[in-house]
PADOTI-618927 format. One record per residue (C-alpha): residue in three letters; x, y, z; residue number from 1. Coordinates in Angstrom, 1 decimal. Example, Ala and Ser with C-alpha at 12.3 -4.5 7.8 and 13.67 -1.06 7.14 Angstrom:
<rs>
+------+--------+--------+--------+------+
! roro !      u !      v !      w ! rolo !
+------+--------+--------+--------+------+
!  ALA !   12.3 !   -4.5 !    7.8 !    1 !
!  SER !   13.7 !   -1.1 !    7.1 !    2 !
+------+--------+--------+--------+------+
</rs>
This chain:
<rs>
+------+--------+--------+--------+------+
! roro !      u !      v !      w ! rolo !
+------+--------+--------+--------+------+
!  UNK !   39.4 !   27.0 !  -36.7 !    1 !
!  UNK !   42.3 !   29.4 !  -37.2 !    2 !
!  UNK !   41.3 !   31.1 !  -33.7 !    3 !
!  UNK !   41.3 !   27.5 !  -31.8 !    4 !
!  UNK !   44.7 !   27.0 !  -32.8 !    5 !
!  UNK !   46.1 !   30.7 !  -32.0 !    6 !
!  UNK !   44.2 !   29.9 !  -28.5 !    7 !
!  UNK !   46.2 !   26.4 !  -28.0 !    8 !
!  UNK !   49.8 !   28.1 !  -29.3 !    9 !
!  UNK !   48.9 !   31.3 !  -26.8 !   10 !
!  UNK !   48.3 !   28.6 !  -23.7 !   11 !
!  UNK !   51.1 !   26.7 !  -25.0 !   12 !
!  UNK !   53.2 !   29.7 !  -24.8 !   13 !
!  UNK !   52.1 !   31.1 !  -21.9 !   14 !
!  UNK !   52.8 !   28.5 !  -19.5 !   15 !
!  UNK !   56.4 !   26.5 !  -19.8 !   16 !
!  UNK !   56.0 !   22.8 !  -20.9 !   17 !
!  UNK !   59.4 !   22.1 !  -19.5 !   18 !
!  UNK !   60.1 !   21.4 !  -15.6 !   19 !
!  UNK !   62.1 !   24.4 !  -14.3 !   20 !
!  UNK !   61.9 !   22.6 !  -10.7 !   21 !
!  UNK !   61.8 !   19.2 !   -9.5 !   22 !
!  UNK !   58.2 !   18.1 !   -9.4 !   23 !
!  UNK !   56.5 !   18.3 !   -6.1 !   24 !
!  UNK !   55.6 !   14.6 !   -5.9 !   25 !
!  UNK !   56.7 !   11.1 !   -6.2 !   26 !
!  UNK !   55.3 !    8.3 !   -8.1 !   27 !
!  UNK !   53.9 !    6.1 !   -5.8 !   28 !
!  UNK !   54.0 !    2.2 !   -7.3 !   29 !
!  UNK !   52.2 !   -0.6 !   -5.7 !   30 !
!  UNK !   51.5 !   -4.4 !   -6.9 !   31 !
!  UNK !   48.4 !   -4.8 !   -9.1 !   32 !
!  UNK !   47.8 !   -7.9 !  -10.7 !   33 !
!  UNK !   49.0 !  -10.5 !  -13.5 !   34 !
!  UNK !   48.4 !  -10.1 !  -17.1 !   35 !
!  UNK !   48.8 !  -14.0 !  -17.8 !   36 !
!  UNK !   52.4 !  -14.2 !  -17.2 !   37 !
!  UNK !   53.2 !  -10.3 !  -17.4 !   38 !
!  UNK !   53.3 !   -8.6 !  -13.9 !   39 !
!  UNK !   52.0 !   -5.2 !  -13.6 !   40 !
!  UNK !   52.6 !   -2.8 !  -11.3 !   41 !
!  UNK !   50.0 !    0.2 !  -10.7 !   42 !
!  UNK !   51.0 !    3.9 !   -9.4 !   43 !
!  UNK !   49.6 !    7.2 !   -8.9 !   44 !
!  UNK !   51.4 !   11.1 !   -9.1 !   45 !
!  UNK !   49.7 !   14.0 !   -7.8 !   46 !
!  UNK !   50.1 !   16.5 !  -10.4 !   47 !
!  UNK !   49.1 !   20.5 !  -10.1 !   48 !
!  UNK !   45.0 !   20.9 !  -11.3 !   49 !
!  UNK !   45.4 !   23.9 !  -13.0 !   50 !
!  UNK !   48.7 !   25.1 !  -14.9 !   51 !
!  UNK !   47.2 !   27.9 !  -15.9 !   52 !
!  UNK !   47.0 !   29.4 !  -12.6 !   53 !
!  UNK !   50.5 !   29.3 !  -11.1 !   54 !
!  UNK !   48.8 !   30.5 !   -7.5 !   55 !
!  UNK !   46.5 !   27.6 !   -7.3 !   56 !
!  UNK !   47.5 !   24.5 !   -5.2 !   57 !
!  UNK !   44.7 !   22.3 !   -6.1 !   58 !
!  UNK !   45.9 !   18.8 !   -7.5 !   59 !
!  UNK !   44.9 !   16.3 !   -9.6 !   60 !
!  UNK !   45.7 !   12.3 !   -9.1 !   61 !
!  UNK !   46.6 !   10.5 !  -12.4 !   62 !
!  UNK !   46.2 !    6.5 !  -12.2 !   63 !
!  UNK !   49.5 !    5.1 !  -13.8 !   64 !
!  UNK !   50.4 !    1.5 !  -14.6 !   65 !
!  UNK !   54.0 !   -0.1 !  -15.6 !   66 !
!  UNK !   55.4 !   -3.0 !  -17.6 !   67 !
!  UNK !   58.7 !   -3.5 !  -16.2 !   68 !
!  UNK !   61.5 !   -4.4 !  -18.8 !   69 !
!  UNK !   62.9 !   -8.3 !  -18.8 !   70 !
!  UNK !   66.3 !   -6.9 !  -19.2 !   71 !
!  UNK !   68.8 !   -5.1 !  -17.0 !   72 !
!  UNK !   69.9 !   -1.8 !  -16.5 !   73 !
!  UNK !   66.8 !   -1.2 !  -18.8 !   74 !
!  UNK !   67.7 !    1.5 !  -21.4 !   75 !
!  UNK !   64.6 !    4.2 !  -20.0 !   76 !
!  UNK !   60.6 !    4.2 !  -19.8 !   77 !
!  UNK !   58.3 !    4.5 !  -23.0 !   78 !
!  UNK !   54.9 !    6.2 !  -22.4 !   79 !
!  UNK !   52.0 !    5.2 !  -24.2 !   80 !
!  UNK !   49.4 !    7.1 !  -25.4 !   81 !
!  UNK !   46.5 !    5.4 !  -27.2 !   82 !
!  UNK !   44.6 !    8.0 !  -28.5 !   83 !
!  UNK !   40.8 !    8.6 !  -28.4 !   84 !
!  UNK !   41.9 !   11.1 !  -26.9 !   85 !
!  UNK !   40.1 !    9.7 !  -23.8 !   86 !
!  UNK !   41.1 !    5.9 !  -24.7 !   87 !
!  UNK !   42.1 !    4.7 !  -21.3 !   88 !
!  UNK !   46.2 !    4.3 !  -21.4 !   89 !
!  UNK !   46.2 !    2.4 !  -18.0 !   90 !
!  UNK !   43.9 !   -0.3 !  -19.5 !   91 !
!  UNK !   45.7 !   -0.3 !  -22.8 !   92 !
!  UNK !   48.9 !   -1.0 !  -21.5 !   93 !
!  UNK !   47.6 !   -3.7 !  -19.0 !   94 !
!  UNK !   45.5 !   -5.5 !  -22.3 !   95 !
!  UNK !   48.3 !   -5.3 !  -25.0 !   96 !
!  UNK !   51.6 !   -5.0 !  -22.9 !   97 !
!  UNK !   53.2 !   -8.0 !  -23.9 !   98 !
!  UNK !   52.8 !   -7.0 !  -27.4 !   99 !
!  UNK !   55.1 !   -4.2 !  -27.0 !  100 !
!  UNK !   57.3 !   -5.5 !  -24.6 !  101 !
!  UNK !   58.6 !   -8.1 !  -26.9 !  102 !
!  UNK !   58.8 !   -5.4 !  -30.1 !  103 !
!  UNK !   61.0 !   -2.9 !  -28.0 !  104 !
!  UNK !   63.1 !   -6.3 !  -26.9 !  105 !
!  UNK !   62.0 !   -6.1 !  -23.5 !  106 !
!  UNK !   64.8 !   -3.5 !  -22.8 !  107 !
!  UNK !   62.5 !   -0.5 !  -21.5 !  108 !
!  UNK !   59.9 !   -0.2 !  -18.9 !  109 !
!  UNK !   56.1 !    0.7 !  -20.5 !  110 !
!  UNK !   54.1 !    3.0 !  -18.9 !  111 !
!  UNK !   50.4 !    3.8 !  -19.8 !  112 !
!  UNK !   48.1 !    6.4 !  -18.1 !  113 !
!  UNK !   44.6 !    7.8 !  -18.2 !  114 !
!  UNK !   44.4 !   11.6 !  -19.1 !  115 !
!  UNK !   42.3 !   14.2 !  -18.5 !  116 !
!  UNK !   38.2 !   13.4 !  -18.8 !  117 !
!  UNK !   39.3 !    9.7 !  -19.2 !  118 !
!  UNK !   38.4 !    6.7 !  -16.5 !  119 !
!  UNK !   38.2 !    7.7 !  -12.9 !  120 !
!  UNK !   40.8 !   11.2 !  -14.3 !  121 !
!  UNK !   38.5 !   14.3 !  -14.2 !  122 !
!  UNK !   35.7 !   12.2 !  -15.8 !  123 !
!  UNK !   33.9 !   14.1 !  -18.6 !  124 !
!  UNK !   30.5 !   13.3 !  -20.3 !  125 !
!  UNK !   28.3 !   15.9 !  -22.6 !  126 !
!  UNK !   24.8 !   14.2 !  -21.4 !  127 !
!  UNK !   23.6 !   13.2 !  -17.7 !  128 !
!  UNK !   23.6 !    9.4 !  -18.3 !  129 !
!  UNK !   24.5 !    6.7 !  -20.9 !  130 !
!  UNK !   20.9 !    6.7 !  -22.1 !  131 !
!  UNK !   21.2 !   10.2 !  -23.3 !  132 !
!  UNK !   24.3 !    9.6 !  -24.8 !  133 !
!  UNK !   23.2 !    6.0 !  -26.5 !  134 !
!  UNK !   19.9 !    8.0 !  -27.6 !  135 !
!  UNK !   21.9 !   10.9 !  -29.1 !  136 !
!  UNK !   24.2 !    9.1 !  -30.9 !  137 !
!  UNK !   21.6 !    6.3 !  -32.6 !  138 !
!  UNK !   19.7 !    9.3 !  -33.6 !  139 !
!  UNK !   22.1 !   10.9 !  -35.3 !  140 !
!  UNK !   24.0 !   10.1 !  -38.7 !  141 !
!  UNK !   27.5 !    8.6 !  -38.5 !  142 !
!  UNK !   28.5 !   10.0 !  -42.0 !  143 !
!  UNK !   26.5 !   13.2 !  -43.6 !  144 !
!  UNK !   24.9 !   12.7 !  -47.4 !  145 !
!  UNK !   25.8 !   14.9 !  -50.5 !  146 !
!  UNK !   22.0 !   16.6 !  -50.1 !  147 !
!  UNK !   21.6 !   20.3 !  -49.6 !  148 !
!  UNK !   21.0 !   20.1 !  -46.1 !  149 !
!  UNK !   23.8 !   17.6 !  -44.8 !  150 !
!  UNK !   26.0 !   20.3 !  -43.8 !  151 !
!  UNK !   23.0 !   22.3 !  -41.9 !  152 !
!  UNK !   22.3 !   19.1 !  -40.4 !  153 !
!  UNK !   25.6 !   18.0 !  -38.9 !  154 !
!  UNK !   26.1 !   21.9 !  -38.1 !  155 !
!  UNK !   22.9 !   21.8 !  -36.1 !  156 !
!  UNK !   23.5 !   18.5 !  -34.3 !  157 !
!  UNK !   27.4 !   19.6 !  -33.7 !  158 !
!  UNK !   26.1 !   23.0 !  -31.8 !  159 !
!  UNK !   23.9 !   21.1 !  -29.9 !  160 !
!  UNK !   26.6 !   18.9 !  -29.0 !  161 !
!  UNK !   29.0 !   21.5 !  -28.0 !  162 !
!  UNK !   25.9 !   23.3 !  -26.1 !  163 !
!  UNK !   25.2 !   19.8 !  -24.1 !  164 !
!  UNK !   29.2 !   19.7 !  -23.0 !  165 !
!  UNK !   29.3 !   23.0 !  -21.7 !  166 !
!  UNK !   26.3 !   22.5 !  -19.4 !  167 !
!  UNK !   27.5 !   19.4 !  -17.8 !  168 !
!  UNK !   30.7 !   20.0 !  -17.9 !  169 !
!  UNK !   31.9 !   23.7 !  -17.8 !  170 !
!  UNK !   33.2 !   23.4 !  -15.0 !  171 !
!  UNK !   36.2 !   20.8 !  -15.7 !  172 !
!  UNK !   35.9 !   21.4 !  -19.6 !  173 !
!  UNK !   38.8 !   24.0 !  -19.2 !  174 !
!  UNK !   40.9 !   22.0 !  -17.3 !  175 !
!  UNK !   41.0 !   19.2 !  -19.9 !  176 !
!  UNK !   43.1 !   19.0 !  -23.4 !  177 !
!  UNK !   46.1 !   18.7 !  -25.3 !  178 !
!  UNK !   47.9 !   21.5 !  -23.8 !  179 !
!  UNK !   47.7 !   20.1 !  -20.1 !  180 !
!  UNK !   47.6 !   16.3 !  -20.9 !  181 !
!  UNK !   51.3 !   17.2 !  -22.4 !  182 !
!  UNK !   51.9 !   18.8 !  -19.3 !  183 !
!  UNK !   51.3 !   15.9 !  -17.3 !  184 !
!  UNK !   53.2 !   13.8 !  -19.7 !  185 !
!  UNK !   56.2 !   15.8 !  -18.4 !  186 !
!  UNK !   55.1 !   15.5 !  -14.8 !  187 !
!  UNK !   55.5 !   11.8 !  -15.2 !  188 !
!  UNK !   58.6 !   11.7 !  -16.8 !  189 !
!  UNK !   59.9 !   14.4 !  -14.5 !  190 !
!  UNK !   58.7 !   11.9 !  -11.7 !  191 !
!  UNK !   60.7 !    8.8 !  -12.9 !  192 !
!  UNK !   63.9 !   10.3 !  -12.4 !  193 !
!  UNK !   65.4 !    8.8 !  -15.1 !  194 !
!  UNK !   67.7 !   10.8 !  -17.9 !  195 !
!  UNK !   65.1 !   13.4 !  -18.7 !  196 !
!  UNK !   64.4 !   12.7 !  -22.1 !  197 !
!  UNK !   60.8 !   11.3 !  -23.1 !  198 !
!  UNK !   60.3 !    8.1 !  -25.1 !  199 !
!  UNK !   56.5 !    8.4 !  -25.8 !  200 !
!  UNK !   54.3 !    5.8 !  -28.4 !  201 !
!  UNK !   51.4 !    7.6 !  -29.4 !  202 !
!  UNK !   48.7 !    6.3 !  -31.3 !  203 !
!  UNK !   46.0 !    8.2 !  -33.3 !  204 !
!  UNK !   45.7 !   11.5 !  -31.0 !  205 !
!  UNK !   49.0 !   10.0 !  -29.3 !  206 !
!  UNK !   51.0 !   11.2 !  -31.8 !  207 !
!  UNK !   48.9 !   15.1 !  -31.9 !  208 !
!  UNK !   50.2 !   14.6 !  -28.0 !  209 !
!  UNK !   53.7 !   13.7 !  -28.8 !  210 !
!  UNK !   53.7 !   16.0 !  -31.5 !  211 !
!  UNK !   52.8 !   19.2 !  -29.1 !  212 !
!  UNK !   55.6 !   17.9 !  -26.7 !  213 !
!  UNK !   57.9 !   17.8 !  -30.0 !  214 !
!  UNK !   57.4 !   21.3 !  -31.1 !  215 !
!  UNK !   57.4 !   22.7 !  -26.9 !  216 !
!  UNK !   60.2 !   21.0 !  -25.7 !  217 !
!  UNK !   61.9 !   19.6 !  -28.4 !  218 !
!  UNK !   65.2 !   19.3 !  -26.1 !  219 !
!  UNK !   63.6 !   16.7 !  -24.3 !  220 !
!  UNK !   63.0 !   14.6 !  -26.7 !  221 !
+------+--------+--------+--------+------+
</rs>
C-alpha cells in the first residue's frame, strides 16, 4: 500500500499538474439532443496520451457534454465527476442535469466527461467479453466470511484479478488513473478559457479526484 502511494506522489511530482502553456486544443461544442426541456450541448478536446512522456505527441479525444446556465454572464463552469471511477460523467450529467442546475441556481454552466478506461475513453476491461466478467463475478463472494480462509480466498481471487487486467489490458493500464484523469481535468478547464480557477463536484472517487487536484494545484482552486 505504502509503495502505491509513494508511486502516485512520485508521478504526481514528476510531471506539473498546472498548465505552464496554453493548451494545444480547443473545445469543439456541437448540438446534441434535449433532456426533456434541458438542451445539451456535446464537445470533444484532444488532450496529450501520455503525460509522462513529454516527447510523445500521441493524443487522446475525451467526449464532453454541457448544461448551459439559465442566467447571464454565468459566474464559471462546474465539472462533475461521478465517481466509479469509470462511472460515465457525460451520461451522468445528461440524466441528472437539471437536478443540479436548479441547486447551483442556474448561474454556472455543468460540464460532465468520461475519463480514462470509461465509455468510448481508452476503454478498459480485465476479461475478453461480458460473459467472463458476469461469470467471474457470480462466482465470487461479494463480502468475505469471518472463517480462517476468507482472507486466502479474497487474496487468491484479487491476484487473479489483477493477473486477468494486465493481460488484456497492459497496454493502456498505464495510461489510465488518478494522476492523468486530474490532468485532463485541467486540460478542460484550461480549454474553457474562463478565469482559471476549477469549480469541480465530485462524487465518491470525484472527490479522491478533486482532492489530488486540491493538494497539486491548490492555487487553482
Amino acid at each position: 500500500m505504502l509503495s502505491n502511494a509513494a508511486s502516485l506522489l512520485s508521478l504526481l511530482l514528476a510531471v506539473p499538474l498546472v498548465s505552464t502553456t496554453a493548451p494545444p486544443h480547443n473545445i469543439h461544442w456541437f448540438y446534441w439532443k434535449e433532456n426533456g426541456s434541458l438542451p445539451l450541448t456535446c464537445g470533444t478536446l484532444i488532450v496529450p496520451l501520455d503525460y509522462s512522456n513529454q516527447t510523445s505527441d500521441e493524443t487522446l479525444q475525451l467526449d464532453l457534454v454541457k448544461v448551459s446556465s439559465v442566467t447571464q454572464p454565468k459566474k464559471g463552469s462546474i465539472l462533475f465527476n461521478p465517481g466509479g471511477p469509470d462511472a460515465l460523467g457525460r451520461g451522468f450529467i445528461a440524466g441528472i442535469g437539471e437536478t443540479p442546475l436548479i441547486l447551483t441556481g442556474g448561474e454556472f454552466d455543468l460540464i460532465g466527461f468520461n475519463t480514462r478506461g470509461s465509455g468510448n475513453t481508452l476503454p478498459f476491461s480485465c476479461y475478453d467479453n461480458q460473459d467472463s466478467t458476469t461469470a467471474t463475478y457470480t462466482q465470487t463472494p461479494a463480502y468475505p466470511d469471518s472463517s480462517d480462509i476468507a482472507v486466502g480466498t479474497v487474496w487468491a481471487w484479487k491476484g487473479a484479478l489483477a493477473k486477468s487486467c494486465y493481460d488484456n489490458a497492459a497496454d493502456v493500464g498505464n495510461l489510465i488513473g488518478t494522476a492523468f484523469v486530474a490532468r485532463d481535468l485541467m486540460q478542460v478547464l484550461d480549454a474553457l478559457g474562463e478565469d482559471g480557477l476549477l469549480r469541480c463536484w465530485g462524487l465518491s472517487y470525484g472527490s479522491v479526484l478533486g482532492a489530488t487536484v486540491a493538494a497539486t494545484a491548490s492555487l487553482r482552486m
